[in-house]
C-alpha positions in Angstrom: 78.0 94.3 96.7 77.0 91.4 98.4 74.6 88.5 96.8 71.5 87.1 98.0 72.2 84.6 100.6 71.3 80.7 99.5 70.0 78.2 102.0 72.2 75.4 103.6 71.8 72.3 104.5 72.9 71.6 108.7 75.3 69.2 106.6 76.7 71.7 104.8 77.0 74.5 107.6 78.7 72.0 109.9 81.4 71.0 107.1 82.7 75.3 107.5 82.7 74.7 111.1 86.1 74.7 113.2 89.4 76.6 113.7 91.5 77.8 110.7 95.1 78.8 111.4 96.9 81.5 109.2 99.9 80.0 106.8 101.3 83.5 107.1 101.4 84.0 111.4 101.3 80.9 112.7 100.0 82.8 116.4 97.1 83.4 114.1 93.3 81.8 114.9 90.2 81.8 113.5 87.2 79.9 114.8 84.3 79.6 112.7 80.4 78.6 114.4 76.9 79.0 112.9 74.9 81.6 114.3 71.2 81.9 112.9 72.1 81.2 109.5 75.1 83.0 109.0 78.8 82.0 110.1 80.4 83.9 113.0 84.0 84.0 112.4 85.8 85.4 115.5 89.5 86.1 115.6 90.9 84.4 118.2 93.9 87.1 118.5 91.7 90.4 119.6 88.3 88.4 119.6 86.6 90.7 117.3 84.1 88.8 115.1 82.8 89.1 111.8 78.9 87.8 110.4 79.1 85.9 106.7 76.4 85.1 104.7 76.7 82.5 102.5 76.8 82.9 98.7 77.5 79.1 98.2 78.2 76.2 100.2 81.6 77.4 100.1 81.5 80.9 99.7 80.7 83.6 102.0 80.4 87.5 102.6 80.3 89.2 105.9 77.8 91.6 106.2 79.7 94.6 107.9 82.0 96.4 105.3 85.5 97.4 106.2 87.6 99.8 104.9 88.2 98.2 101.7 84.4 97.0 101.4 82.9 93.5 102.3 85.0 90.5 103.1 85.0 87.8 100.8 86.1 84.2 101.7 86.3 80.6 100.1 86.6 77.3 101.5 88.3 74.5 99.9 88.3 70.7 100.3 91.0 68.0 100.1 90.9 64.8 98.2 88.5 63.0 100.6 85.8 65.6 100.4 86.3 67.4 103.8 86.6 71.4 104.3 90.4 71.9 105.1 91.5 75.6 103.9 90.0 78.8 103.7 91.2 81.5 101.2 90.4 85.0 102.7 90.5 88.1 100.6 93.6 90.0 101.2 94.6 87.9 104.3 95.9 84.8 102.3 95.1 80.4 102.9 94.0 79.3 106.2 94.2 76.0 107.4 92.2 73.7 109.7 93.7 72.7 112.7 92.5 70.0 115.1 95.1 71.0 117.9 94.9 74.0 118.6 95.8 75.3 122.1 94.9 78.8 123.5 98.1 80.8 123.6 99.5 81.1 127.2 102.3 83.9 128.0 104.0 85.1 131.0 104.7 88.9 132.3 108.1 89.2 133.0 108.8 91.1 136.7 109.5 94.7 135.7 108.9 98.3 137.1 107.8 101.6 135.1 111.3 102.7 134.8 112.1 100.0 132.2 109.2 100.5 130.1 110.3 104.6 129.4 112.3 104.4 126.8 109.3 102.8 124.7 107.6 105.8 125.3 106.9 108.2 122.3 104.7 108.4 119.0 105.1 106.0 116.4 104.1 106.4 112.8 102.6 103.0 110.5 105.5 102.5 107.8 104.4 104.2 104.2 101.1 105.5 105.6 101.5 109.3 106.6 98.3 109.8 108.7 98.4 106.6 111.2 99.9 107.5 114.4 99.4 105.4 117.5 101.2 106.9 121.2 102.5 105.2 123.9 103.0 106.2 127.5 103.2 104.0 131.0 100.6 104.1 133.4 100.6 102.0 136.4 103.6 99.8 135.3 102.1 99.0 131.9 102.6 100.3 128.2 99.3 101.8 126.9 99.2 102.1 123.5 96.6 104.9 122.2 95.2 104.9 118.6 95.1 108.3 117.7 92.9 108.2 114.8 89.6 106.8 117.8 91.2 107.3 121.1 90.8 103.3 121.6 93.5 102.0 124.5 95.3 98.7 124.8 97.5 98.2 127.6 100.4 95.7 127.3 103.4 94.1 129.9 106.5 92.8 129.1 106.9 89.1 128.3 110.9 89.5 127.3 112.9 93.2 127.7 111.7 93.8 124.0 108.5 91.8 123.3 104.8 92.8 124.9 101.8 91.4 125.1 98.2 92.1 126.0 96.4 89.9 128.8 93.5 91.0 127.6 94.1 89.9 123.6 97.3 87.8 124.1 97.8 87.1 120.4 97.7 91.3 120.4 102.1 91.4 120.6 104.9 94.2 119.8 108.1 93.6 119.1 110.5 96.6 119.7 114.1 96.9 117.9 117.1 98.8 119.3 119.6 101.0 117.3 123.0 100.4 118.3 123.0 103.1 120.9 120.0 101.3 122.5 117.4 103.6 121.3 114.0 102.2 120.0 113.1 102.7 116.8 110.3 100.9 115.5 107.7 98.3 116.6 106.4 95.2 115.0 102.3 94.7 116.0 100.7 91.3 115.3 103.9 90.4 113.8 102.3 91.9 110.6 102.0 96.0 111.2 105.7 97.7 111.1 105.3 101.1 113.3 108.2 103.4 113.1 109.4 105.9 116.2 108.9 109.2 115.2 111.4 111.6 116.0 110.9 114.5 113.8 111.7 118.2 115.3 108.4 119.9 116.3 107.4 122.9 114.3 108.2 126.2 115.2 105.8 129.3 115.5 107.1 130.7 112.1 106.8 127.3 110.2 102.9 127.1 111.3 101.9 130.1 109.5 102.0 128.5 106.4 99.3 126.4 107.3 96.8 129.3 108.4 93.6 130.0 106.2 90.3 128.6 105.2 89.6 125.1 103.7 87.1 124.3 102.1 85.3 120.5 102.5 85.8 118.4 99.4 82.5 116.2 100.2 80.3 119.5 101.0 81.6 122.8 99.6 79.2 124.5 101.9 80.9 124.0 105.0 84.9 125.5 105.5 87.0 125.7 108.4 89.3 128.8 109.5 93.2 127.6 110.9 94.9 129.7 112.7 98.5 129.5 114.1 98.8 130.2 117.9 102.0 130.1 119.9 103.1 126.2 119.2 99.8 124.8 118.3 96.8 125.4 115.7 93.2 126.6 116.4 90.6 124.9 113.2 87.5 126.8 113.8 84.6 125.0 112.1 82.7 128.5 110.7 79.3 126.8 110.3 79.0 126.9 113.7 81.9 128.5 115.3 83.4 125.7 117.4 87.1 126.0 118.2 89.5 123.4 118.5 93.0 123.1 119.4 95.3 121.3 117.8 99.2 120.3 119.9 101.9 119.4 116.8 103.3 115.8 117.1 105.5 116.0 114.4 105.7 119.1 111.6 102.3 117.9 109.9 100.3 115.8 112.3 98.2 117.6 115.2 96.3 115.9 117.8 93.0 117.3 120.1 94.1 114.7 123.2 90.8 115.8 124.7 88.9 114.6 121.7 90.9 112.0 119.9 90.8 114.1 116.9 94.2 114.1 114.5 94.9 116.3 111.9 97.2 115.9 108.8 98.6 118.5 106.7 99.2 117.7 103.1 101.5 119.5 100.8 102.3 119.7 97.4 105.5 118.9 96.1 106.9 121.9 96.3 106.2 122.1 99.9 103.4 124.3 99.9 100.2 123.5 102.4 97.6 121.8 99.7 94.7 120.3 102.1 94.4 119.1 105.2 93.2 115.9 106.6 90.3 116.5 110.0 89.2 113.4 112.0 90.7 111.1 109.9 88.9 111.1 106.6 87.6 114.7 106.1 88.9 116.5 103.3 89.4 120.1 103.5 91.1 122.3 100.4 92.9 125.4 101.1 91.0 128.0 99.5 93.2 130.6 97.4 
């Protein structure tokens, strides 16, 4: 949990002003300002921004929670007294910069037939339930989270590397096999994203997955899955809604109308376990 937050002097809140860049990406920007007693940190990169609360002259804690809980971070000083790094949880040292430049990129001239072959979903390495799509619309790539539905469209700055003009710190960089396929894609220069291009499931192989679950947080409330033609129905029985679920690969499912995905989990010896609904609910298969 966060602590109570301590009183600083304008002194001290002016000494955590500035822009920190990240020893890890150097395309990487953070601008800390005051704002009514707490420190506004916006990344410069997709220009999200993040309220901390001090704990100490040095320390702060943001006041929204991520996934992994509050963010934590600690500023250090150099030999002469002044603020130059800033250690942030789980993100590594940050240091300040004096020089720092917006980042300016160009779109290189293309047409919609060259961006096609970077069409196609694309899985986050070791994480079996984050998906994001891309497809071309209006001569740019548009990539589509599908665990919100949330778009970002992107050009070409090289044949293999994209930006966004809306976040251009927001980059991919595509690799090619040796038959000039893609395979995978590199986000932020951090977040590896490999091309999925696993055999859709057929009729017989989604009757396995047909039955009722049971919701791990609320044993009250089940849904009923049912296998039709190529794609599930998960009928929520409290209420009766129906919603269809299109395979993307032999365990994801996506509602494209909705932005709804759905994982199925098996156990190891291939048998359907749970299943995964709207990206965090829990549902048991009931024997």
């Amino acid at each position: 949990g966060t602590k109570t937050p301590v009183k600083l002097s304008a002194e001290q809140w002016k000494a955590v002003e500035g822009i920190f860049q990240s020893s890890g990406n150097k395309e990487m920007y953070v601008q800390f300002t005051v704002n009514e007693n707490a420190l506004l940190a916006k990344l410069l990169w997709n220009n999200n921004e993040i309220h901390l609360l001090p704990e100490s002259p040095l320390a702060f804690t943001s006041k929204e929670a991520g996934d992994e809980g509050p963010i934590h971070i600690t500023f250090s000083k150099d030999s002469t007294g002044a603020v130059d790094q800033v250690n942030v949880a789980n993100n590594g040292v940050w240091n300040r910069t004096k020089d720092y430049k917006p980042v300016v990129k160009k779109e290189m001239e293309h047409a919609p037939g060259q961006l096609k072959g970077f069409e196609g979903l694309y899985q986050l390495q070791n994480e079996k339930d984050r998906f994001i799509q891309f497809t071309v619309k209006e001569n740019k790539l548009v990539l589509k989270q599908q665990w919100d539905g949330d778009e970002v469209s992107f050009v070409p700055e090289t044949a293999l590397d994209f930006f966004s003009k809306e976040i251009p710190l927001f980059t991919l960089a595509f690799t090619k096999d040796n038959a000039g396929n893609i395979t995978q894609v590199l986000a932020f220069k951090r977040d590896l994203w490999v091309k999925v291009n696993k055999p859709l499931p057929t009729a017989a192989q989604l009757r396995p997955y047909e039955g009722k679950y049971q919701l791990n947080d609320d044993p009250d409330n089940y849904i009923q899955i049912t296998a039709k033609d190529d794609h599930l129905i998960v009928k929520q029985l409290w209420d009766g809604k129906e919603i269809v679920f299109e395979p993307k690969t032999e365990t994801f499912f996506y509602n494209k109308e909705q932005s709804l995905p759905l994982l199925i989990i098996k156990d190891d010896s291939g048998a359907v376990k749970q299943v995964k609904l709207l990206g965090n609910d829990l549902f048991t298969k009931v024997q």
